[in-house]
Z-matrix of the N, CA and C atoms (Angstrom, degrees):
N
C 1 1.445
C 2 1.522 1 109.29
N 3 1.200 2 119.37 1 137.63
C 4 1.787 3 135.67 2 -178.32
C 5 1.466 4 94.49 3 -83.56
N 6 1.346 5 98.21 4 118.04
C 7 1.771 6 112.29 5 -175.37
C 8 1.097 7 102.54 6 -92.14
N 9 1.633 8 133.53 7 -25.53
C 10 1.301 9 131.30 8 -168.79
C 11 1.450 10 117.58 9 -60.40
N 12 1.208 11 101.74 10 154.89
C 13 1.461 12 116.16 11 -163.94
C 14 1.520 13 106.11 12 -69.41
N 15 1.266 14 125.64 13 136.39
C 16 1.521 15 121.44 14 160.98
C 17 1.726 16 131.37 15 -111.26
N 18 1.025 17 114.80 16 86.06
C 19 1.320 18 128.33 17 -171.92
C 20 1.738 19 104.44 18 -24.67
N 21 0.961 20 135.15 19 125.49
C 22 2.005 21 141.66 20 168.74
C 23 1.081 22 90.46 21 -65.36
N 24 1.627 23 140.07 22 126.64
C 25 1.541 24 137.88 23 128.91
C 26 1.377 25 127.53 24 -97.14
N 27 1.249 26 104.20 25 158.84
C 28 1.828 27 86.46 26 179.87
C 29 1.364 28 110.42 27 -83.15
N 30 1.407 29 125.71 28 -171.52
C 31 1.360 30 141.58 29 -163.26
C 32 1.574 31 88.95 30 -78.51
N 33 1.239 32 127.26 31 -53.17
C 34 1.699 33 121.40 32 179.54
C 35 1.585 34 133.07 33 -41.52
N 36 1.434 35 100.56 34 -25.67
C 37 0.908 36 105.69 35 179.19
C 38 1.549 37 115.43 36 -108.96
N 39 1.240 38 124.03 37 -18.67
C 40 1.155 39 117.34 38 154.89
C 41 1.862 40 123.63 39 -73.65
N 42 1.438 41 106.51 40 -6.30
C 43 1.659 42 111.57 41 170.91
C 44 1.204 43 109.06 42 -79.56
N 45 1.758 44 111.85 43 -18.87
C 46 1.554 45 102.88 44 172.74
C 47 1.462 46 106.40 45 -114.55
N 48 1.038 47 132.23 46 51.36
C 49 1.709 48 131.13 47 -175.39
C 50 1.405 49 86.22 48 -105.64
N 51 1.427 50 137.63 49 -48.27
C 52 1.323 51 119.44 50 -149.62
C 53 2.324 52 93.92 51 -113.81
N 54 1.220 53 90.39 52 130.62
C 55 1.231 54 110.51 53 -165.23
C 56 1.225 55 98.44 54 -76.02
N 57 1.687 56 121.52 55 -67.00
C 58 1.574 57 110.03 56 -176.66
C 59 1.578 58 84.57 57 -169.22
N 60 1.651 59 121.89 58 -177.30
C 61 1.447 60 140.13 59 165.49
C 62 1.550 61 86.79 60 -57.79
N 63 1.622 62 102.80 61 156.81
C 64 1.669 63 115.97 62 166.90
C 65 1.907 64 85.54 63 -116.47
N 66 1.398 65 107.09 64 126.68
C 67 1.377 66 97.54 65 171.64
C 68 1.476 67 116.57 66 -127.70
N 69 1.087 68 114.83 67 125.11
C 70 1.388 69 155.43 68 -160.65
C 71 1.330 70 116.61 69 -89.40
N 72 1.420 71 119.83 70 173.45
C 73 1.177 72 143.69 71 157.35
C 74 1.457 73 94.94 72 -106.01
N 75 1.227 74 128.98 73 -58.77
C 76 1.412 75 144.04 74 -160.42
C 77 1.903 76 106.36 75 -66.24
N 78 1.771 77 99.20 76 -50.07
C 79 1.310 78 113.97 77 175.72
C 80 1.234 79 118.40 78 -55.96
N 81 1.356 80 119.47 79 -44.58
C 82 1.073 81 151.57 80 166.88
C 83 1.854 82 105.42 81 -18.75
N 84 1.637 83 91.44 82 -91.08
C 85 1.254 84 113.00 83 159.92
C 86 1.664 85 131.11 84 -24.84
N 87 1.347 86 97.40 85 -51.81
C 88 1.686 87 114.25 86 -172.43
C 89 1.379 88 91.34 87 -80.40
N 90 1.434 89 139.30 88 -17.44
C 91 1.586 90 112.68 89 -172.00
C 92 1.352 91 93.39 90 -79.29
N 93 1.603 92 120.55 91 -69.32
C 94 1.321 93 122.82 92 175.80
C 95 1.874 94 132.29 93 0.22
N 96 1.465 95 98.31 94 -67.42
C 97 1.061 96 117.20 95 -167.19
C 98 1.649 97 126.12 96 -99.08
N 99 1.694 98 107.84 97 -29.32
C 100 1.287 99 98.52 98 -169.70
C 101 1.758 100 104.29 99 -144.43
N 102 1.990 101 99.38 100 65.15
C 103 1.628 102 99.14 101 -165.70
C 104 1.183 103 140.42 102 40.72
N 105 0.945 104 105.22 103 15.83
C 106 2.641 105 98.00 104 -151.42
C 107 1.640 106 84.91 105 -122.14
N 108 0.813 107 106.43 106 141.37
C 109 1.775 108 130.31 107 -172.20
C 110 1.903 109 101.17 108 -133.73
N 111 1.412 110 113.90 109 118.76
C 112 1.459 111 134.37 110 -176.74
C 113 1.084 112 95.59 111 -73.10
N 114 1.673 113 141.27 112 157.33
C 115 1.347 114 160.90 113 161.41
C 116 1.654 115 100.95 114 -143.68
N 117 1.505 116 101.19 115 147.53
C 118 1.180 117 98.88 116 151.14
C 119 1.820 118 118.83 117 -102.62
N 120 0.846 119 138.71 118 154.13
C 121 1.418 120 142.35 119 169.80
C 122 1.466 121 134.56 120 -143.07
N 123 1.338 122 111.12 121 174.57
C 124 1.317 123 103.30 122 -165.83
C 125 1.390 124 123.24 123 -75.27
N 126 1.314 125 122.34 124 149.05
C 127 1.723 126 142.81 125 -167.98
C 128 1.799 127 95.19 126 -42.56
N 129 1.476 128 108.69 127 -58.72
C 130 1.621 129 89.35 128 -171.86
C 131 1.858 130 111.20 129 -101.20
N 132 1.226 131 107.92 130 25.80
C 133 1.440 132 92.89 131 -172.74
C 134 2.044 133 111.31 132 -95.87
N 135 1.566 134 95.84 133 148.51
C 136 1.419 135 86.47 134 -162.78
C 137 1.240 136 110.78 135 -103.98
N 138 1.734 137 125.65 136 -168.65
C 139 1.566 138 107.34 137 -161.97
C 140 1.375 139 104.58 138 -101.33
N 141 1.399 140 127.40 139 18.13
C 142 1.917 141 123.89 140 158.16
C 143 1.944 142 92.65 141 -75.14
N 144 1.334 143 115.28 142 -51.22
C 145 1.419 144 110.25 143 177.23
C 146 1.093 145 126.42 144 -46.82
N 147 1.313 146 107.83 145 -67.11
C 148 1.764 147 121.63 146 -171.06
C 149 2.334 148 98.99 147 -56.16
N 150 1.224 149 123.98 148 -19.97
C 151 1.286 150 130.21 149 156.33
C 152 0.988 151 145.35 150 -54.34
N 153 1.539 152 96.40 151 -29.70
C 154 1.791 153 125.49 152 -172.59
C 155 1.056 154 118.08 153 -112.01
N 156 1.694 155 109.42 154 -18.93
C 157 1.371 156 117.29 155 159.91
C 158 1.427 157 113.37 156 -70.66
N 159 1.543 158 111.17 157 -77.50
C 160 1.663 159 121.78 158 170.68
C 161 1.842 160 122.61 159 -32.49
N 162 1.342 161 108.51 160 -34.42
C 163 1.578 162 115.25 161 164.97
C 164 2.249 163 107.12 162 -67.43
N 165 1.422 164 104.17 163 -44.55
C 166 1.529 165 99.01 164 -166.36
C 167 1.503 166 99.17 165 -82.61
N 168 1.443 167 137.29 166 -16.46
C 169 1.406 168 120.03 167 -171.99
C 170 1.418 169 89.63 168 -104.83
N 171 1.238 170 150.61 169 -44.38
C 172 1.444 171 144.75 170 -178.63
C 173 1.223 172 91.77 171 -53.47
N 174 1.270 173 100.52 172 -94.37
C 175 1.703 174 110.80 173 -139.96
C 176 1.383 175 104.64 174 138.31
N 177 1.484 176 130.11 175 6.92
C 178 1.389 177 110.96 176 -168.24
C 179 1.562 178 128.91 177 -110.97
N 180 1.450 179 135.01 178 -145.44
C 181 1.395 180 117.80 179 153.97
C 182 1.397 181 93.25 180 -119.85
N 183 1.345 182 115.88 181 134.92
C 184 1.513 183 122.64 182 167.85
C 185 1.694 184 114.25 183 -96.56
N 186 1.235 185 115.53 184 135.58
C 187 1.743 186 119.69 185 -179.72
C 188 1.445 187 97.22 186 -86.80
N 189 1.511 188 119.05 187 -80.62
C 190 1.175 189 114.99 188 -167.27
C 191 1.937 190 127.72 189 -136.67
N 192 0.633 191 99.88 190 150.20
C 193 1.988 192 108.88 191 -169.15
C 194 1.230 193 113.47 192 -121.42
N 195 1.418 194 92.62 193 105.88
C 196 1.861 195 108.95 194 174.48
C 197 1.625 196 102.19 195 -102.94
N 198 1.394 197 95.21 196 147.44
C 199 1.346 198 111.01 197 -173.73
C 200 1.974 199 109.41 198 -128.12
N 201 1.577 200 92.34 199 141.31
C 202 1.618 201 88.06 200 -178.71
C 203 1.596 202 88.53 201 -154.20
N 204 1.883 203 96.90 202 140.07
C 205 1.189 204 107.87 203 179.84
C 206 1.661 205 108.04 204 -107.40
N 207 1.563 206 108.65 205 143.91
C 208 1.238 207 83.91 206 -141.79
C 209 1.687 208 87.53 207 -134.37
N 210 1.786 209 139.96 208 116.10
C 211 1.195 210 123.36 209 -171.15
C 212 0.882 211 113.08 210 -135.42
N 213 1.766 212 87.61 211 153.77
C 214 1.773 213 115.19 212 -145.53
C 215 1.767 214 127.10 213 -68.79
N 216 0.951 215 120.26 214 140.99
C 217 1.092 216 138.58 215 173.08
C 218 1.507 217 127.33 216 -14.41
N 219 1.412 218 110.91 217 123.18
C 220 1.965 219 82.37 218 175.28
C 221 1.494 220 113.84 219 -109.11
N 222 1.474 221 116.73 220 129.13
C 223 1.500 222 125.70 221 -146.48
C 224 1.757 223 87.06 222 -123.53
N 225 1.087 224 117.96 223 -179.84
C 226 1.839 225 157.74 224 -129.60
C 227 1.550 226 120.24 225 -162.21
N 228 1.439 227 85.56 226 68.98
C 229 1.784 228 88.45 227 -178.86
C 230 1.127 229 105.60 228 -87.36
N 231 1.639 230 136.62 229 94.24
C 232 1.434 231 140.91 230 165.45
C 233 1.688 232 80.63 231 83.83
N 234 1.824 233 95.85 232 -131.01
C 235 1.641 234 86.93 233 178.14
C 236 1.214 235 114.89 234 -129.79
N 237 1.702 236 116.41 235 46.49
C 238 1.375 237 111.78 236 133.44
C 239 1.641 238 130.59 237 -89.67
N 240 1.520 239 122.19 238 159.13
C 241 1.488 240 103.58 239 -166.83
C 242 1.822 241 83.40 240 -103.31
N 243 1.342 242 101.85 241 156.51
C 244 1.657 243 113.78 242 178.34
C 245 1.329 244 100.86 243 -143.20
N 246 1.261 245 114.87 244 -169.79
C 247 1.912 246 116.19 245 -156.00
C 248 1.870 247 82.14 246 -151.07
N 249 1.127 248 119.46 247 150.90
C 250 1.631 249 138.81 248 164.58
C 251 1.710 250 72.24 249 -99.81
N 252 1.944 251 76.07 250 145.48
C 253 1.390 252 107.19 251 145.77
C 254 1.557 253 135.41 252 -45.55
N 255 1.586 254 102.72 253 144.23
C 256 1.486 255 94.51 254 167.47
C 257 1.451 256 135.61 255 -98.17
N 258 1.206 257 134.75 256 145.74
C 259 1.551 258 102.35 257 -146.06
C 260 1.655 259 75.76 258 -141.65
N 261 1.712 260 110.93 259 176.54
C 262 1.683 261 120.27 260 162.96
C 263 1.312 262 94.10 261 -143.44
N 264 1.508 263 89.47 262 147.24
C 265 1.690 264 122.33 263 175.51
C 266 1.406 265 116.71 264 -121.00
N 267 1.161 266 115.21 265 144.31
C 268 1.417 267 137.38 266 -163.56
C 269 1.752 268 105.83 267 -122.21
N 270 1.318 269 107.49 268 118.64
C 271 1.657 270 133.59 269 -165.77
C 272 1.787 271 85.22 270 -95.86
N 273 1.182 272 156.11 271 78.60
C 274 1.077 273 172.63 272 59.80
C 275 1.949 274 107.40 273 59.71
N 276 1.660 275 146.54 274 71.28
C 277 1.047 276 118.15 275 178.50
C 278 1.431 277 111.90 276 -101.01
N 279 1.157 278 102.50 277 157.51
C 280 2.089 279 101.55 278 -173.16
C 281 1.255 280 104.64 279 -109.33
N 282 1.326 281 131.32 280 176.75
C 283 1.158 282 134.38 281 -177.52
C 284 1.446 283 120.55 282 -95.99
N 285 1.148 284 132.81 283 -160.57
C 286 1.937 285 114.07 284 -147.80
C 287 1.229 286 73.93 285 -101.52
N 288 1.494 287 123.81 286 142.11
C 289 1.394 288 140.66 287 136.33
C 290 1.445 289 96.52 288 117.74
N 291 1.237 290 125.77 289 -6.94
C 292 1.467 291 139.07 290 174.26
C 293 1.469 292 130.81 291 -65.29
N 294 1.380 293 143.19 292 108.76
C 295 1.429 294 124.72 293 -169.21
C 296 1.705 295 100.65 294 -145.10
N 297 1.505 296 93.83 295 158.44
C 298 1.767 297 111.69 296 171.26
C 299 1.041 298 102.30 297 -109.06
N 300 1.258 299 126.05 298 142.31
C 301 1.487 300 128.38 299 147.17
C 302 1.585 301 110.57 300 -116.60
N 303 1.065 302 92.59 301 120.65
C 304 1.378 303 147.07 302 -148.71
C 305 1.596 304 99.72 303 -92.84
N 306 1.462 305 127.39 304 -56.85
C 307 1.670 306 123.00 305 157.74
C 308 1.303 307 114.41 306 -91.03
N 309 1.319 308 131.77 307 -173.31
C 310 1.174 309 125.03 308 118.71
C 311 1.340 310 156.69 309 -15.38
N 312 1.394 311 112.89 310 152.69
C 313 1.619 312 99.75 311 -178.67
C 314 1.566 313 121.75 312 -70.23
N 315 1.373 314 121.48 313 110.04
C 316 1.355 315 114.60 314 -173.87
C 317 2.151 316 117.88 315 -42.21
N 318 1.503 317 109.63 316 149.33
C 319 0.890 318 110.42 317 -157.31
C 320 2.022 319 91.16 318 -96.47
């Protein structure tokens, strides 16, 4: 049993823990084949959160939540140099028989 402490949040803040899908080539791949659904999320939120979010807006059972912080790019606006943000994403896996849909219902 996981003794660690789990902080209570309210529902507000888990409506804003998960930022949006991260969509991939790679993500892509990983939904397909090996349950785990990409999110992006917020800079300080942790992975009991990013769980409690993805369980209350799905509907699903989540197994496990990997987290990677991940920083941004340095890009070339004309000819000043600028930096993208740094952002973290959350590798999201669900349990067997579990799914998101992620678009719409195909037509």
């Amino acid at each position: 049993m996981n003794t660690a402490k789990i902080v209570k949040v309210g529902k507000e803040r888990l409506m804003s823990v998960l930022v949006g899908p991260h969509v991939s080539e790679k993500s892509a791949r990983i939904s397909e084949g090996a349950n785990q659904f990409v999110f992006r999320v917020l800079r300080d939120a942790t992975k009991p959160e990013i769980k409690a979010a993805v369980e209350l807006m799905f509907e699903v059972k989540v197994d496990g939540v990997q987290v990677v912080n991940t920083e941004g790019k340095t890009k070339r606006f004309g000819q000043r140099i600028g930096r993208r943000q740094d952002f973290k994403k959350a590798y999201v896996r669900l349990a067997a028989g579990q799914t998101i849909e992620m678009a719409g219902p195909q037509a």
